[in-house]
C-alpha positions, 0 to 999 in steps of 0.5 A, spaced: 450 831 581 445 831 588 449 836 592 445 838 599 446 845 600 446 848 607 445 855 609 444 859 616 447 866 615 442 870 618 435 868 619 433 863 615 434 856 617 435 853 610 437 845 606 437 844 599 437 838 595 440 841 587 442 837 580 447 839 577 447 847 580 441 848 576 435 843 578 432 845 584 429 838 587 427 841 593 429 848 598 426 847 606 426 853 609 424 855 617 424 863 617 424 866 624 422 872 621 415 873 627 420 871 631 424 877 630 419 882 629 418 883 635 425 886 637 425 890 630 431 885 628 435 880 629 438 877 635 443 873 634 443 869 639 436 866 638 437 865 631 443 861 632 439 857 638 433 856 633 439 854 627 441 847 631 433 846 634 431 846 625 436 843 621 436 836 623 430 836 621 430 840 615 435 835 612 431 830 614 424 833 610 428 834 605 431 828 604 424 825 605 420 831 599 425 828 594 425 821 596 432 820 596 436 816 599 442 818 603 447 814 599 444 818 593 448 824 594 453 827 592 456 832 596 454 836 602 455 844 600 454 850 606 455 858 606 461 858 610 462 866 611 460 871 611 454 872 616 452 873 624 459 868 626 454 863 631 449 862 625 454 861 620 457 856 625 451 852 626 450 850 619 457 849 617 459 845 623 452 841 621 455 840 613 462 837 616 459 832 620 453 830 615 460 830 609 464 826 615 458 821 616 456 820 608 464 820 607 462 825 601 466 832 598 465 839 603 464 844 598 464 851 601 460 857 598 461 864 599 454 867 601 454 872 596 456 869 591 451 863 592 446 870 591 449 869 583 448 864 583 440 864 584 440 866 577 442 860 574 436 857 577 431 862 575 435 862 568 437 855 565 439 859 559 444 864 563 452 863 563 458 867 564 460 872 564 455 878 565 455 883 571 452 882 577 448 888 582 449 885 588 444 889 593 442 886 600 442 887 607 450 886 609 453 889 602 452 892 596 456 892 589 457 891 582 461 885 580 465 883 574 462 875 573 468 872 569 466 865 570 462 862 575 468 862 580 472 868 577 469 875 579 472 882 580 469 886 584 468 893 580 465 898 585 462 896 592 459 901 598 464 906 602 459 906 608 451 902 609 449 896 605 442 899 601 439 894 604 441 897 611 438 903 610 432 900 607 430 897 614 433 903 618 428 908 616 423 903 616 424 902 623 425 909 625 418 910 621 415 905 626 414 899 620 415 892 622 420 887 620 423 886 615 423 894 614 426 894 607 419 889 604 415 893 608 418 901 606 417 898 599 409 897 599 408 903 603 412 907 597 409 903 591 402 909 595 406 915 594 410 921 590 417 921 590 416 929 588 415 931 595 421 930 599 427 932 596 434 927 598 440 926 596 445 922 591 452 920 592 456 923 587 461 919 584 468 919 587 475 917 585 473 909 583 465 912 579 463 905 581 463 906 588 457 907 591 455 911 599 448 910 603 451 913 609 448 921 607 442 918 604 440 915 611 443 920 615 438 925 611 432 921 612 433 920 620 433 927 620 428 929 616 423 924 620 425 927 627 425 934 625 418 932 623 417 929 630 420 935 634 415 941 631 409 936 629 409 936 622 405 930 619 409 925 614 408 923 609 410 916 609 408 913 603 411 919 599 417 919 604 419 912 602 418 913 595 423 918 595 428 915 599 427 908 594 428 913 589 434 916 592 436 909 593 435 906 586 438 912 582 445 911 587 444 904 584 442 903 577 446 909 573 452 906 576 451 899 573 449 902 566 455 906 567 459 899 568 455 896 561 457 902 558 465 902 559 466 894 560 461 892 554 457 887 557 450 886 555 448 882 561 447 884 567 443 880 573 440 883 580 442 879 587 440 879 594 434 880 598 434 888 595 433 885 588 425 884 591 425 891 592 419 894 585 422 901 584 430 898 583 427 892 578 423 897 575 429 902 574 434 896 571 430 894 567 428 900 564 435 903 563 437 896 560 432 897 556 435 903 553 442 899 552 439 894 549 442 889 555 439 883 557 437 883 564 435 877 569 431 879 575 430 872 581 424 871 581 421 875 589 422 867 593 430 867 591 431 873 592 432 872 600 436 867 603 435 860 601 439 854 600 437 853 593 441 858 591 448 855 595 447 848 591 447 852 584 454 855 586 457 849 589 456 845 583 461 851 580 465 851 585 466 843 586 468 843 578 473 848 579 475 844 585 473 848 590 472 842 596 474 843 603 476 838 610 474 837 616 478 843 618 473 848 615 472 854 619 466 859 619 467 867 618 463 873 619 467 877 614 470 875 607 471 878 601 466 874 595 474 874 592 476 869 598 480 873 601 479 875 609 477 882 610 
């Protein structure tokens, strides 16, 4: 089944054309990244202009890598929610005009859950069920992978994504965007002993997980530097903010393999790039004798490789929409409205 995945949630205009949810026969992807860099984020306004003028064509270039005909696909799937609303619309209302014309099945696909499923791609061998830490720009949670579309969803921040924190101190560190990658070479310099910040203790649900006091730590930190002239050190400074992150992050997913027994877990979303996290995963699972499953750096980030993969599980769970599909700015990985 050749599925032409669509994806434009944020900044990175994205067509994909996927077999069978595993076989990725091509992934064109017009990242607007320089554009951005000089407003230290994304403005969502330009990245949906820059969505309409770069889709077209990505669906074109990727139907010419591949050689395939229009008549050979199968179904046409989109990241519908969630994601800047404009962006997320420019994609979606492209997927239901390209299922109209080629009067094939629409498969909608959450984006998280499309960040999954970038697993499959990187491991053929791996299936439900399994835990996954999801750790990205906009969310951060421990899901419970039943199946490839039944998930439950075991703990999740209160506050900041990790991925949020990451790029705010980076910016206030004067670093370019993306922060989060930058912040993570700088930190791979530097003593994580120099600085001492703080950890989200558990709560009511141990698997929640809270940035807010971190980041608040860090900003103060950097502008009572500023403010009597003391020097930072910024490589230092961010390996121990990465540190902090990463011991928010890692113990409560051992903690959710200790106590579900599960011995697979796997790391989604752009976060799942940064080195001390892979790191700390993979040593901590290491000790639990569990397997991990790291995407390789290039699915880490947006892509629509990842959106064809799960659509093939959502197509055979009989997950297809009509024309009256909508883009959402908000929703649950469960489907639910936030």
């Amino acid at each position: 089944m050749n599925i032409l995945a669509v994806e434009s949630s944020c900044d990175e205009t994205a067509v994909a054309i996927v077999r069978d949810g595993r076989e990725v026969l091509t992934d064109c992807i017009a990242s607007q990244v320089d554009l951005h860099r000089i407003y230290g984020g994304v403005v969502p306004e330009i990245a949906s202009r820059k969505h309409i003028e770069a889709i077209y064509g990505l669906a074109d270039q990727a139907l010419a890598r591949t050689g395939l005909l229009r008549s050979d696909i199968d179904a046409v799937a989109v990241t519908y929610a969630p994601g800047l609303i404009g962006a997320v619309l420019v994609g979606v209302n492209f997927a239901k005009a390209a299922a109209l014309a080629l009067g094939k099945p629409l498969i909608p696909v959450h984006h998280i859950r499309g960040h999954i499923a970038a697993n499959y791609i990187a491991y053929p061998e791996l299936e439900p069920p399994f835990l996954c830490l999801v750790v990205s720009g906009g969310h951060t949670m421990i899901v419970e992978v039943k199946d490839y579309t039944d998930m439950n969803i075991l703990g999740t921040t209160l506050d900041d994504a990790a991925g949020e924190s990451f790029d705010k101190v980076a910016r206030v560190l004067g670093m370019p965007y993306p922060g989060g990658a930058a912040l993570d070479r700088a930190a791979r310099q530097g003593d994580e002993a120099k600085y001492v910040l703080p950890r989200s203790k558990p709560g009511e649900n141990p698997y929640n997980m809270s940035f807010s006091g971190l980041k608040t730590a860090a900003l103060n930190l950097i502008h009572h530097a500023e403010q009597v002239g003391e020097e930072l050190d910024i490589p230092s400074l961010c390996a121990a903010f990465s540190a902090a992150v990463s011991d928010t992050l890692v113990p409560r997913a051992v903690m959710a393999l200790e106590q579900t027994g599960y011995r697979k877990i796997a790391v989604a979303g752009g976060v799942a790039a940064n080195s001390r996290i892979r790191a700390d995963i993979l040593a901590a699972a290491e000790k639990l004798g569990a397997e991990v499953y790291l995407p390789p750096l290039h699915l880490c980030g947006d892509n629509g490789a990842m959106i064809g993969a799960q659509a093939y599980y959502e197509y055979k769970a009989g997950h297809v929409a009509d024309m009256s599909l909508n883009a959402y700015a908000t929703k649950s990985i469960l489907g639910e409205a936030l």
